[in-house]
C-alpha positions in Angstrom: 41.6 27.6 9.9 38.6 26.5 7.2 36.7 23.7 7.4 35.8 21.6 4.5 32.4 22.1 4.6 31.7 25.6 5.6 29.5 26.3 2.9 27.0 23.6 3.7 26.0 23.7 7.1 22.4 22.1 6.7 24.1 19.0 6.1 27.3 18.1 7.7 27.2 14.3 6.4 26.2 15.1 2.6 29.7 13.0 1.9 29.3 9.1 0.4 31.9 8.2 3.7 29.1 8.3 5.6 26.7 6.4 3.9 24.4 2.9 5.4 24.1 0.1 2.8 20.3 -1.0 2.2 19.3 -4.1 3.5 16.3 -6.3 3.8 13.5 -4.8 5.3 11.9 -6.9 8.2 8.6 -8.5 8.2 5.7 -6.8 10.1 3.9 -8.1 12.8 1.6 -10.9 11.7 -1.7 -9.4 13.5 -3.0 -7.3 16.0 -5.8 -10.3 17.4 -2.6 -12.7 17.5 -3.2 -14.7 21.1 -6.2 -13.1 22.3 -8.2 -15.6 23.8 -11.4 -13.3 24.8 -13.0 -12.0 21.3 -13.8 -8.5 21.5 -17.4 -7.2 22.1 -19.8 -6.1 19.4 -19.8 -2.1 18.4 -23.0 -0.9 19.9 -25.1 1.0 17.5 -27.3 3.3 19.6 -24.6 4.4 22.0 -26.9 7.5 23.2 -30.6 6.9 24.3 -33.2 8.8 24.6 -32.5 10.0 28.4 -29.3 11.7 27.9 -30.3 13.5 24.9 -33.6 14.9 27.0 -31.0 15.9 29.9 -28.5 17.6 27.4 -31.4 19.7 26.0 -32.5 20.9 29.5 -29.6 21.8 30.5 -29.3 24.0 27.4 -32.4 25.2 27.9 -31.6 26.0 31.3 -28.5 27.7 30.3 -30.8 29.9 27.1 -32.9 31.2 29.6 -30.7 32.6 32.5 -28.5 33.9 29.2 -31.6 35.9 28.3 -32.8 36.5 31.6 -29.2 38.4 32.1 -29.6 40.5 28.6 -33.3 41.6 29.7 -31.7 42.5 33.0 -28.7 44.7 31.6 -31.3 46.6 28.7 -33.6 47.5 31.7 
């Protein structure tokens, strides 16, 4: 037995029998605020301060010196 479409595997349903007729596209939703009754809070513009940047750079600094502690240790 041969099928009628042997040759085109990729696409089973390349026929016009199989095909949907276009139809109106439906509207989008009208906005993304719509019945929000608390408005939203300002952006902050200085999220980080100057505390967490000083406790980021000792901790690498921390981490820089046991990393050179260990490579003075191994050339010995």
């Amino acid at each position: 037995m041969s099928t009628p479409h042997a040759g085109n595997r990729s696409a089973p349903y390349s026929g016009t029998e199989h095909k949907v007729p276009p139809t109106e596209t439906p509207p989008a939703e009208s906005s993304t605020t719509e019945g929000i009754s608390v408005p939203e809070r300002p952006e902050l513009h200085n999220a980080w301060g100057f505390a967490p940047l000083v406790l980021i750079l000792g901790v690498v600094a921390i981490f820089l010196a046991g990393v050179i502690a260990m490579i003075v240790a191994l050339s010995s």
